[in-house]
mmCIF file of the N, C-alpha and C atoms, coordinates in Angstrom:
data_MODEL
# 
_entry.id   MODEL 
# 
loop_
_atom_site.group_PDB 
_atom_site.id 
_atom_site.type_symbol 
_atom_site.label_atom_id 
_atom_site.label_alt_id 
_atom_site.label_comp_id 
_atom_site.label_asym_id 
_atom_site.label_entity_id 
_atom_site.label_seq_id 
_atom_site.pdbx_PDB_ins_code 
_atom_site.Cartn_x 
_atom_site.Cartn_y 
_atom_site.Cartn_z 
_atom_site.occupancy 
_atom_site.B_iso_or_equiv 
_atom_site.pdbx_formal_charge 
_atom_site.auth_seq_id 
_atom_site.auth_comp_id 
_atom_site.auth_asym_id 
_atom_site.auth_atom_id 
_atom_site.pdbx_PDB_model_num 
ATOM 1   N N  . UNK A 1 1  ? 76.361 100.154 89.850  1.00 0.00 ? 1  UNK A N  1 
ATOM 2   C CA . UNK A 1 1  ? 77.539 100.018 89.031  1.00 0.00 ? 1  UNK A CA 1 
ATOM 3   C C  . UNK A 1 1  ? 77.285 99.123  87.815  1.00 0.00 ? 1  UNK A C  1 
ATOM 4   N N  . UNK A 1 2  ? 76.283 98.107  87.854  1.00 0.00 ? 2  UNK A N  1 
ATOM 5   C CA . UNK A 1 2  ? 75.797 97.205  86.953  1.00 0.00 ? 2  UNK A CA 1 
ATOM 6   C C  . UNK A 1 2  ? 75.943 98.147  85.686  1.00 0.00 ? 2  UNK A C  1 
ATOM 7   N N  . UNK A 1 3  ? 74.756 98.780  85.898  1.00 0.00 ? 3  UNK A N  1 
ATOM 8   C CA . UNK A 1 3  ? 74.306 99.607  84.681  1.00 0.00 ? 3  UNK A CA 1 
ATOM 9   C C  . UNK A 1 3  ? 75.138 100.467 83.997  1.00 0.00 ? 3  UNK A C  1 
ATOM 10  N N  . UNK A 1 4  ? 76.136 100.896 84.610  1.00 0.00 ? 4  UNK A N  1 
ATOM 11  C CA . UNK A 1 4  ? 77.393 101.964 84.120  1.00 0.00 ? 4  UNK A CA 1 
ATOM 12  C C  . UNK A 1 4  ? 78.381 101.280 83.397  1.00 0.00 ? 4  UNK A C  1 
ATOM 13  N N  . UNK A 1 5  ? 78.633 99.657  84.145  1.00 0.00 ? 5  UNK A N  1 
ATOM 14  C CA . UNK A 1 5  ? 79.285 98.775  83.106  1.00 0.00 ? 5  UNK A CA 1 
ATOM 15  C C  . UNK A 1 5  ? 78.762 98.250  81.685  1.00 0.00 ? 5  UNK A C  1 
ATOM 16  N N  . UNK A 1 6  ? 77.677 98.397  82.143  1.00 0.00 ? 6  UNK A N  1 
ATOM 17  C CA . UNK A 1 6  ? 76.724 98.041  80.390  1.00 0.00 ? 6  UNK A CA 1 
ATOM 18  C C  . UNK A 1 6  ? 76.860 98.674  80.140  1.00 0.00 ? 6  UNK A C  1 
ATOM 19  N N  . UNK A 1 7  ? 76.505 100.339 80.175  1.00 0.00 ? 7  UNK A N  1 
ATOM 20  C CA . UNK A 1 7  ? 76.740 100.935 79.043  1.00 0.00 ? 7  UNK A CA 1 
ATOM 21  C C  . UNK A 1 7  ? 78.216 101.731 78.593  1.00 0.00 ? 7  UNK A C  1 
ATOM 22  N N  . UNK A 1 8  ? 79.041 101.268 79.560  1.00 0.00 ? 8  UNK A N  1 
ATOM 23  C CA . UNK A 1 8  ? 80.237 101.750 78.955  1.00 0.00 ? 8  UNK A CA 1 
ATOM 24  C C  . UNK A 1 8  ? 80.329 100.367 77.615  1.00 0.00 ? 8  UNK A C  1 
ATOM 25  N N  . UNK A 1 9  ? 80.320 98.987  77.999  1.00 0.00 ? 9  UNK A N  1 
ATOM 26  C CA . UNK A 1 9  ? 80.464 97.951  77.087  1.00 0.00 ? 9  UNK A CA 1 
ATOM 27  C C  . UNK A 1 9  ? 79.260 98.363  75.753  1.00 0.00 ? 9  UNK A C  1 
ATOM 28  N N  . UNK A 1 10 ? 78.412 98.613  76.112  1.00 0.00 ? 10 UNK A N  1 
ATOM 29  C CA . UNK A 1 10 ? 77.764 98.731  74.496  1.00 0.00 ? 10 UNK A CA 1 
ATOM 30  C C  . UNK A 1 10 ? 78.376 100.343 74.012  1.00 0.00 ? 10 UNK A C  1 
ATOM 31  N N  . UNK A 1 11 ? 78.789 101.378 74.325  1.00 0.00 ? 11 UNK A N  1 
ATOM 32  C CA . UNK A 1 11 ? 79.368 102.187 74.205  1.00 0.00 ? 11 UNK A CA 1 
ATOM 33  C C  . UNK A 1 11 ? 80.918 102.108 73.190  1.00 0.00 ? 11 UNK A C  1 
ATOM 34  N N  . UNK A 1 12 ? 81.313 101.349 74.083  1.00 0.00 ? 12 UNK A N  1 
ATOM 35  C CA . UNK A 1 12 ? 82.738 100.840 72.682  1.00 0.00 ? 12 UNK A CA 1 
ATOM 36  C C  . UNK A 1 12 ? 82.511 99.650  71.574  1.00 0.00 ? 12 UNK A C  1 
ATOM 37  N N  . UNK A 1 13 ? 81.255 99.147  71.615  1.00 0.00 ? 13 UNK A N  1 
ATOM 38  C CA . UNK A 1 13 ? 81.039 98.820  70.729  1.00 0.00 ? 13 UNK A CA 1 
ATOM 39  C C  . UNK A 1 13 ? 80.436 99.505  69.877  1.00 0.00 ? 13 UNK A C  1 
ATOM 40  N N  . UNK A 1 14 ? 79.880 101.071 69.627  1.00 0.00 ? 14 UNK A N  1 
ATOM 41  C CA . UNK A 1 14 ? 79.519 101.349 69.037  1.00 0.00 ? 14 UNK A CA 1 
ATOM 42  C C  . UNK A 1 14 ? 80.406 102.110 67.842  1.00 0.00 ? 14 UNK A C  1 
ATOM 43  N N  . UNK A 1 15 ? 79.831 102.494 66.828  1.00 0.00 ? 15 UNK A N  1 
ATOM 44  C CA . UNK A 1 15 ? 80.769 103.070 65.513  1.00 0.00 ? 15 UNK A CA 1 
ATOM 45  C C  . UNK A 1 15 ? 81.013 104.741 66.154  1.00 0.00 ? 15 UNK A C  1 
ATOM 46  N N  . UNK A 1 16 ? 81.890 105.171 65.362  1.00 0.00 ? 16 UNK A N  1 
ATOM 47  C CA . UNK A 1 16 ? 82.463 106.679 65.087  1.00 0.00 ? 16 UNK A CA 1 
ATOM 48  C C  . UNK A 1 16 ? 81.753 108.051 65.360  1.00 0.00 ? 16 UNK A C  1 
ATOM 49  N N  . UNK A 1 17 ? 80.479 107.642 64.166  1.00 0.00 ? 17 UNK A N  1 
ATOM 50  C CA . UNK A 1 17 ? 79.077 108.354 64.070  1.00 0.00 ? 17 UNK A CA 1 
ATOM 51  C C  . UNK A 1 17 ? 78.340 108.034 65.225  1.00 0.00 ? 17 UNK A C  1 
ATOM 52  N N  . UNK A 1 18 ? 78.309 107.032 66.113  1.00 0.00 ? 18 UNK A N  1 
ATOM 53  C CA . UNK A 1 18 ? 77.409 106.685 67.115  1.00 0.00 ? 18 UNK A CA 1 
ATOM 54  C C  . UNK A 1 18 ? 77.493 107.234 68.296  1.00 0.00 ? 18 UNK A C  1 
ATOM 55  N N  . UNK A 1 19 ? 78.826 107.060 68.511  1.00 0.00 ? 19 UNK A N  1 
ATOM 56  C CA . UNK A 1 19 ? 79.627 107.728 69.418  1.00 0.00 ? 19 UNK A CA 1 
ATOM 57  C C  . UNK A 1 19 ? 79.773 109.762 69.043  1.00 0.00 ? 19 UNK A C  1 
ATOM 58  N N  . UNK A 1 20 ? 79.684 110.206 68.746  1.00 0.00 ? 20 UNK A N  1 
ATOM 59  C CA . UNK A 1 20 ? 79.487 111.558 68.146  1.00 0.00 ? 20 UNK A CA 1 
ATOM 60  C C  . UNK A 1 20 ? 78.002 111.733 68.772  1.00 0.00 ? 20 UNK A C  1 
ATOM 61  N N  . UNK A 1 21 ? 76.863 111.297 68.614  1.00 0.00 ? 21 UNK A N  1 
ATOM 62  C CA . UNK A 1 21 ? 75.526 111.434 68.903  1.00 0.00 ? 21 UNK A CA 1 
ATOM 63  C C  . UNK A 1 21 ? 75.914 111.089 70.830  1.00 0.00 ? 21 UNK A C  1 
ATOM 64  N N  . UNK A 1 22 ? 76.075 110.149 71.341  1.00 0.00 ? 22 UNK A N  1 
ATOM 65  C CA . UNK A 1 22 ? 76.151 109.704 72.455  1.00 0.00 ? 22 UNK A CA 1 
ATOM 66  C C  . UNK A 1 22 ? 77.119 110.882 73.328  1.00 0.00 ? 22 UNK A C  1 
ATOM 67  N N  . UNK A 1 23 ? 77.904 111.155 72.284  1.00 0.00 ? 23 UNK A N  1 
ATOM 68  C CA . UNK A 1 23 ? 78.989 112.731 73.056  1.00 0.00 ? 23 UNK A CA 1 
ATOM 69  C C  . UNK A 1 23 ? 77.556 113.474 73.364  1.00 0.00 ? 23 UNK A C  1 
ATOM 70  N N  . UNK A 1 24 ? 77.110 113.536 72.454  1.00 0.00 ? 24 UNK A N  1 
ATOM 71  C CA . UNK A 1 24 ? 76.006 115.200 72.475  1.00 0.00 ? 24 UNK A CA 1 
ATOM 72  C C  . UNK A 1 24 ? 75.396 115.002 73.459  1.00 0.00 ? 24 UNK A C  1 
ATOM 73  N N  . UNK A 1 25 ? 74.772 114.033 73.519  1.00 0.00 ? 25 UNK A N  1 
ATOM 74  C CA . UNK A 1 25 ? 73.512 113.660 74.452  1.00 0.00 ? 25 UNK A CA 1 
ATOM 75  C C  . UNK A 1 25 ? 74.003 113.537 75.811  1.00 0.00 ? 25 UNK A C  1 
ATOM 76  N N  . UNK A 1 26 ? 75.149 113.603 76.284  1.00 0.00 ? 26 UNK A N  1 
ATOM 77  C CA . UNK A 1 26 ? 76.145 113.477 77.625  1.00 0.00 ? 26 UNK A CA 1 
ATOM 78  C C  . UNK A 1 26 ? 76.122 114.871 77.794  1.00 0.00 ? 26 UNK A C  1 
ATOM 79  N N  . UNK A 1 27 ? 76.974 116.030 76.889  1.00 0.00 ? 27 UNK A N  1 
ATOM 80  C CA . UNK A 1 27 ? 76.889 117.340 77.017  1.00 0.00 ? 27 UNK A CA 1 
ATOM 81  C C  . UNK A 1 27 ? 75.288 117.770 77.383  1.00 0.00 ? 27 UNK A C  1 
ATOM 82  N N  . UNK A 1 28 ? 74.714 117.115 76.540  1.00 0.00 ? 28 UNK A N  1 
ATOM 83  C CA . UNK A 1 28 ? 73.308 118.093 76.814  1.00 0.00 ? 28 UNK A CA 1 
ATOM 84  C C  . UNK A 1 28 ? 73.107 117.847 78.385  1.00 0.00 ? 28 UNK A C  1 
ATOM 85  N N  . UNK A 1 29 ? 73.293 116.751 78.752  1.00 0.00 ? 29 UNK A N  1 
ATOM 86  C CA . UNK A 1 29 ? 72.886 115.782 79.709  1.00 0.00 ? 29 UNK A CA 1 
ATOM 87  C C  . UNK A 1 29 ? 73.084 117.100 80.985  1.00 0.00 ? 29 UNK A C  1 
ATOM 88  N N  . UNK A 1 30 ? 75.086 116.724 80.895  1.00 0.00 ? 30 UNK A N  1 
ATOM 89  C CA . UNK A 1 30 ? 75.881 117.300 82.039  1.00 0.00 ? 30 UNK A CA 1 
ATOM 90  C C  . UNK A 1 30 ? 74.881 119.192 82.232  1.00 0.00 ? 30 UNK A C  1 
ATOM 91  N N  . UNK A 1 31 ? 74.927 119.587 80.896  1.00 0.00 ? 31 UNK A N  1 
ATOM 92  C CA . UNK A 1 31 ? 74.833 121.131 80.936  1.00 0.00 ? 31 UNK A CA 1 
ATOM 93  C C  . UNK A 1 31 ? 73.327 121.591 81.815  1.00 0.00 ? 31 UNK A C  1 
ATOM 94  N N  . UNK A 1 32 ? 72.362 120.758 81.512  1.00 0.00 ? 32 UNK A N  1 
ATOM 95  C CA . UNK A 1 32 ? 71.177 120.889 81.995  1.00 0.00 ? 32 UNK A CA 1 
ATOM 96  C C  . UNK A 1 32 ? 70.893 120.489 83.674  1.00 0.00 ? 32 UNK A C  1 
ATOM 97  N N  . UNK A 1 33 ? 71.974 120.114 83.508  1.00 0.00 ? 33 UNK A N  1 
ATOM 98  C CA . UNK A 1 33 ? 72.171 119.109 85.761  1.00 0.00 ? 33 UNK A CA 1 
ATOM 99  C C  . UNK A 1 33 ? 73.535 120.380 85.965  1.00 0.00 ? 33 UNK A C  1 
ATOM 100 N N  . UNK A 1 34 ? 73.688 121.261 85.487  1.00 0.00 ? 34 UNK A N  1 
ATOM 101 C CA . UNK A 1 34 ? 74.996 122.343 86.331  1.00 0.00 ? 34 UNK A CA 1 
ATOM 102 C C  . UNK A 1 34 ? 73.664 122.989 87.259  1.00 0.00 ? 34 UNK A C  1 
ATOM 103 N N  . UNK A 1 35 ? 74.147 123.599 88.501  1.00 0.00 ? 35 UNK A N  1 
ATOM 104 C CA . UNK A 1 35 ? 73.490 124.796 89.276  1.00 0.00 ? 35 UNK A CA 1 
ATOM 105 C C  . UNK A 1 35 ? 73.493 125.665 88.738  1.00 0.00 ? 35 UNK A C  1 
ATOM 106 N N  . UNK A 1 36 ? 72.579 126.515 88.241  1.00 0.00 ? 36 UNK A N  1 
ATOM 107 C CA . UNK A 1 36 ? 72.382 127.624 88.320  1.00 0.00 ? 36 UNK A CA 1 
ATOM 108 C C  . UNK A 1 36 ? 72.669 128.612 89.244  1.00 0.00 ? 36 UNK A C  1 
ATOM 109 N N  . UNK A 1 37 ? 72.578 129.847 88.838  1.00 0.00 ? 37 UNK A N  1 
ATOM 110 C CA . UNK A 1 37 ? 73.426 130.807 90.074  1.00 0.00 ? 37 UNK A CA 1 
ATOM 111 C C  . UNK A 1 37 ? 71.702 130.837 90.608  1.00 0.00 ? 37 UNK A C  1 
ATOM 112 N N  . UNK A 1 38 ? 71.450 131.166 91.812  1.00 0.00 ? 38 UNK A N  1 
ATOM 113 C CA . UNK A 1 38 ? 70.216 131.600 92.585  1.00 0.00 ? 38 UNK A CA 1 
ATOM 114 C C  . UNK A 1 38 ? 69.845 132.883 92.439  1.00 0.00 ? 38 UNK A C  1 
ATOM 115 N N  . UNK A 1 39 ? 68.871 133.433 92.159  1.00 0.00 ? 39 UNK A N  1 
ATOM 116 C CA . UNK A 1 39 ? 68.426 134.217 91.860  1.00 0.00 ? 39 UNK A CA 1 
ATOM 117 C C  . UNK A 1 39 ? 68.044 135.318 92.992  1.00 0.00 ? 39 UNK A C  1 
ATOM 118 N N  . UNK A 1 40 ? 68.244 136.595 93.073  1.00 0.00 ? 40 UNK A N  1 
ATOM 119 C CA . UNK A 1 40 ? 67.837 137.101 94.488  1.00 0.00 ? 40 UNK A CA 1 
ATOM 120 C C  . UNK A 1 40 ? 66.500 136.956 94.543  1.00 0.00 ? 40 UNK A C  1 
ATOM 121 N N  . UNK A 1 41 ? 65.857 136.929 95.540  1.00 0.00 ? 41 UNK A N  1 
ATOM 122 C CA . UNK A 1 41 ? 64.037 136.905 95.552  1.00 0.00 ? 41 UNK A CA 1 
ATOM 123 C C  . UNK A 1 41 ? 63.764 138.285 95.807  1.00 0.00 ? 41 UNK A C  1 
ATOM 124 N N  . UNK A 1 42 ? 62.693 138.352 95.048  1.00 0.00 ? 42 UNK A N  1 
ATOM 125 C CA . UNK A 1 42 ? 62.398 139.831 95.430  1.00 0.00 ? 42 UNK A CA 1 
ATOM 126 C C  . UNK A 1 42 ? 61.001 139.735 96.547  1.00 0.00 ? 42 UNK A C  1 
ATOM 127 N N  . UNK A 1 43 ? 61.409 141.049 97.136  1.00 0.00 ? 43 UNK A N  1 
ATOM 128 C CA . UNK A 1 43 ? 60.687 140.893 98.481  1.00 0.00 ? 43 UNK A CA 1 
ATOM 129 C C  . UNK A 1 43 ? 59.802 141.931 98.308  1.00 0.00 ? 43 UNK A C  1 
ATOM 130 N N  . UNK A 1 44 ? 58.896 141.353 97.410  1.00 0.00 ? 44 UNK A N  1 
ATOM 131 C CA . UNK A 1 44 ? 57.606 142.901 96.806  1.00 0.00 ? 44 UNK A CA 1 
ATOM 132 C C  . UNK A 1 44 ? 56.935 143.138 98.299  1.00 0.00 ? 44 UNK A C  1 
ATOM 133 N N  . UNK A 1 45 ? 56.610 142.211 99.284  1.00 0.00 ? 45 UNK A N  1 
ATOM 134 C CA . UNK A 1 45 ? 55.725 142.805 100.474 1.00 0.00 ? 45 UNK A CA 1 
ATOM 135 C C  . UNK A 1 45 ? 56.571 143.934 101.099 1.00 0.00 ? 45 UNK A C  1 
ATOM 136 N N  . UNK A 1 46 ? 58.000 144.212 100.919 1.00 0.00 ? 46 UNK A N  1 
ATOM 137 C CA . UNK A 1 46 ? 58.545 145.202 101.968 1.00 0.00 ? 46 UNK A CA 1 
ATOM 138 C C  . UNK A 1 46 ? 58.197 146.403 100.966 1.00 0.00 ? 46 UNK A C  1 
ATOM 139 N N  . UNK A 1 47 ? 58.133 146.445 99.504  1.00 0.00 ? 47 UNK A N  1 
ATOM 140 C CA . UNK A 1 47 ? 57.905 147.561 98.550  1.00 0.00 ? 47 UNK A CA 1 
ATOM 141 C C  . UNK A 1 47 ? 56.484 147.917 99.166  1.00 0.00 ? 47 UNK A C  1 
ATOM 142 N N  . UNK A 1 48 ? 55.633 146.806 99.141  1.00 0.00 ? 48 UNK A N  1 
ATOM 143 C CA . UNK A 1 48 ? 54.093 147.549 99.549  1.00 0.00 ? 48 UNK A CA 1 
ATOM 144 C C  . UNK A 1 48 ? 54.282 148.085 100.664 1.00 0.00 ? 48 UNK A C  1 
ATOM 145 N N  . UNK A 1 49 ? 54.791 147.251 101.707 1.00 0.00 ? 49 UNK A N  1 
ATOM 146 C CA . UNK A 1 49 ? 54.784 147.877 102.978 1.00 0.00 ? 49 UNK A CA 1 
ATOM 147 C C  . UNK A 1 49 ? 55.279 149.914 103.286 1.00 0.00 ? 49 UNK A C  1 
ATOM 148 N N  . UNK A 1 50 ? 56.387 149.766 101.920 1.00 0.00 ? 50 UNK A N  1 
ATOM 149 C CA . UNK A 1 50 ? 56.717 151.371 102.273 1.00 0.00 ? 50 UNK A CA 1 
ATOM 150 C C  . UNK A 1 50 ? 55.802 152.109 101.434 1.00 0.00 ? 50 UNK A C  1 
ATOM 151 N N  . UNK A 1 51 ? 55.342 151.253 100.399 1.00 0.00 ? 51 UNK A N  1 
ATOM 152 C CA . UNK A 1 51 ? 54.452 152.697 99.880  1.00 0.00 ? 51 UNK A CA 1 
ATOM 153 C C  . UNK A 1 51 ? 53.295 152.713 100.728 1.00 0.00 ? 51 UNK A C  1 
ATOM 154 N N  . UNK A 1 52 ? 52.629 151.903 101.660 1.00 0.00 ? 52 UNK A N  1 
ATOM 155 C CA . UNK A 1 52 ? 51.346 151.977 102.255 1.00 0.00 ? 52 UNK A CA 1 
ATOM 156 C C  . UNK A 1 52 ? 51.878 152.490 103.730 1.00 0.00 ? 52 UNK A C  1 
ATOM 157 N N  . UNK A 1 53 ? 52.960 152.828 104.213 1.00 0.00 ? 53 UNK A N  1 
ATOM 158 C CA . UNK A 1 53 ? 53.461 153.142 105.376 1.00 0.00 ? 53 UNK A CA 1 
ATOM 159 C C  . UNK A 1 53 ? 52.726 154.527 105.848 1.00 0.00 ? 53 UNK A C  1 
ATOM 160 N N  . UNK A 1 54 ? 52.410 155.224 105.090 1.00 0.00 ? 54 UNK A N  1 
ATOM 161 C CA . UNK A 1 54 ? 51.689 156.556 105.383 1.00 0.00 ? 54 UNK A CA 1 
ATOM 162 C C  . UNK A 1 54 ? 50.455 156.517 104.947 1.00 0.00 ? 54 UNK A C  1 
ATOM 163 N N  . UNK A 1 55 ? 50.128 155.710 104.631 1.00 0.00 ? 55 UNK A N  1 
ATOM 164 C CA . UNK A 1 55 ? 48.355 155.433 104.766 1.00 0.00 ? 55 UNK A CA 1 
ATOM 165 C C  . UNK A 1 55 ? 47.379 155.476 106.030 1.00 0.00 ? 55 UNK A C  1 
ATOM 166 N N  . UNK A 1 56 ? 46.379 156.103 105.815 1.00 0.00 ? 56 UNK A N  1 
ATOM 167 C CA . UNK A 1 56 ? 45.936 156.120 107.331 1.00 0.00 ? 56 UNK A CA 1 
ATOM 168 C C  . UNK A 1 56 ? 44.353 155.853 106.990 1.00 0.00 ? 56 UNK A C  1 
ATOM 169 N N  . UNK A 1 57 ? 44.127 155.345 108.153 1.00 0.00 ? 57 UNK A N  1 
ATOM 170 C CA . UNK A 1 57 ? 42.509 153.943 107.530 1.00 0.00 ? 57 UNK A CA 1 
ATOM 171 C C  . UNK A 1 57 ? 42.733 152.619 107.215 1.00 0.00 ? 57 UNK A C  1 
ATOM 172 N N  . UNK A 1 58 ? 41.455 152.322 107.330 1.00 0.00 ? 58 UNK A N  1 
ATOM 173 C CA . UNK A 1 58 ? 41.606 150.478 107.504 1.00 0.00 ? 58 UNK A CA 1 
ATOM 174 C C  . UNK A 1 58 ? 41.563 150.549 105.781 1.00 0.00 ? 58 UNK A C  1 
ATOM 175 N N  . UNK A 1 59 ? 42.485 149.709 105.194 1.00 0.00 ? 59 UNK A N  1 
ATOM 176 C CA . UNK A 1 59 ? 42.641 149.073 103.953 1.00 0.00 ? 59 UNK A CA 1 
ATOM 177 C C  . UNK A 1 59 ? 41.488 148.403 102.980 1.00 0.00 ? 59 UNK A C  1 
ATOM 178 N N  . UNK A 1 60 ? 41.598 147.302 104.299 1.00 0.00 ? 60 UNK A N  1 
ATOM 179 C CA . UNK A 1 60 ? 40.237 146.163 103.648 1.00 0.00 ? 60 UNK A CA 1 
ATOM 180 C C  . UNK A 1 60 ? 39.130 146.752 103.413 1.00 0.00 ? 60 UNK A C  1 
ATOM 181 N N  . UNK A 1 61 ? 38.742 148.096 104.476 1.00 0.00 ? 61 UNK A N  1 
ATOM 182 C CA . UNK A 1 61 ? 37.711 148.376 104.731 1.00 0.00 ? 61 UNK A CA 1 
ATOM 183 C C  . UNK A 1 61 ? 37.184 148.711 103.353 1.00 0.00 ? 61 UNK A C  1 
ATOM 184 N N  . UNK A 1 62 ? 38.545 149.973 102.785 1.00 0.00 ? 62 UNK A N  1 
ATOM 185 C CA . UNK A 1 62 ? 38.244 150.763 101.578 1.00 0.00 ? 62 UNK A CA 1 
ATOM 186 C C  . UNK A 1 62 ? 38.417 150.059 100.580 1.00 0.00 ? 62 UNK A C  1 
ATOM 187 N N  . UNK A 1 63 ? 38.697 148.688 100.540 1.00 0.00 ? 63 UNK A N  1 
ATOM 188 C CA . UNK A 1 63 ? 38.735 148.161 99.361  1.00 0.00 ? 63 UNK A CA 1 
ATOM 189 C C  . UNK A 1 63 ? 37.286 146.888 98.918  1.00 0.00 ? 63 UNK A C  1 
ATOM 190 N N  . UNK A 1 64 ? 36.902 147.359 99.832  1.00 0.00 ? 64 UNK A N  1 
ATOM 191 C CA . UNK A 1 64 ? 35.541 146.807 99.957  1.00 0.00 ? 64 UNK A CA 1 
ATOM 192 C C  . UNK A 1 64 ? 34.538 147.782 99.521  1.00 0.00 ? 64 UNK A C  1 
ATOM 193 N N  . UNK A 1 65 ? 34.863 148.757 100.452 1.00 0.00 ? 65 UNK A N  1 
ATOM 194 C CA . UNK A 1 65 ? 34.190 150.174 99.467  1.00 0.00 ? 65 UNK A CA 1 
ATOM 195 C C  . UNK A 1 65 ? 33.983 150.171 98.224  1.00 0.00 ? 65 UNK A C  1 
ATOM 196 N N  . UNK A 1 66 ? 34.911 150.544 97.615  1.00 0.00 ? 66 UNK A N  1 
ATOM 197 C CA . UNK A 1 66 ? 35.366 150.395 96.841  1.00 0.00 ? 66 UNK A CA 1 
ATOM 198 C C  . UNK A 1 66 ? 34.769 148.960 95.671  1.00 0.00 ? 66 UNK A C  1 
ATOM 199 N N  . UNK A 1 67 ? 35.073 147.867 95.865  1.00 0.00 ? 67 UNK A N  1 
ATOM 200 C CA . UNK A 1 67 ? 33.671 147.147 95.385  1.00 0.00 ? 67 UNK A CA 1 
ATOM 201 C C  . UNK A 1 67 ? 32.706 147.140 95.220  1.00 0.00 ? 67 UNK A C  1 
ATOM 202 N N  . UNK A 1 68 ? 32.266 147.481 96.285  1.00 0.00 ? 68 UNK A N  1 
ATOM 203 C CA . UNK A 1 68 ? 30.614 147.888 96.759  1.00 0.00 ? 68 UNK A CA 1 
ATOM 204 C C  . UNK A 1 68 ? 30.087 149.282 95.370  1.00 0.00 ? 68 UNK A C  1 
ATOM 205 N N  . UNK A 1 69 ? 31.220 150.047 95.712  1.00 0.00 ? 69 UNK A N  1 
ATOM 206 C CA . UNK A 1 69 ? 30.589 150.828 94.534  1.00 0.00 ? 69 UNK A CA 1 
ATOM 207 C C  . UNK A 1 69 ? 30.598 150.233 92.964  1.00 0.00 ? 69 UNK A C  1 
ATOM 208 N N  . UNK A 1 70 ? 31.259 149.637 92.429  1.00 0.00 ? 70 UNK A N  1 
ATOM 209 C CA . UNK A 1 70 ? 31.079 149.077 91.329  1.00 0.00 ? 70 UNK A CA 1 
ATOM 210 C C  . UNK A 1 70 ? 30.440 147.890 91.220  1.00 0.00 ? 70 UNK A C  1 
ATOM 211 N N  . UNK A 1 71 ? 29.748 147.204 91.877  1.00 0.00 ? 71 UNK A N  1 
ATOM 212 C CA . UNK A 1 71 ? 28.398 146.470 91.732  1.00 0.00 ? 71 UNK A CA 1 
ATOM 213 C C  . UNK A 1 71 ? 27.235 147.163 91.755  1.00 0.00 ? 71 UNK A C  1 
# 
């Protein structure tokens, strides 16, 4: 509470113009500390999962293959 009383006291001591800058910097303050809405997460492993659902063979295997040939 210390600190909130100081600066309300140097606060009314300040001029017109000072106070105008000290508004802004409160708005900026407040606007940047609101919640945001949450974002849905996207759940890309269930997308892979359905496009690889009818795959048949080991994965790793062929993607090793698959290396192997381009070295």
């Amino acid at each position: 509470m210390i600190l909130r009383e100081q600066l309300i006291k140097e606060i009314e001591q300040l001029p017109p113009m000072q106070l105008i800058i000290v508004q802004n910097v409160v708005q900026t303050l407040t606007r940047h500390t609101q919640y945001q809405p949450v974002k849905e997460k996207r759940k890309g492993y269930l997308d892979t999962r359905k496009a690889l659902a009818n795959y048949q063979g080991n994965l790793s295997d062929d993607i090793i293959r698959e290396r192997e040939e381009r070295i």
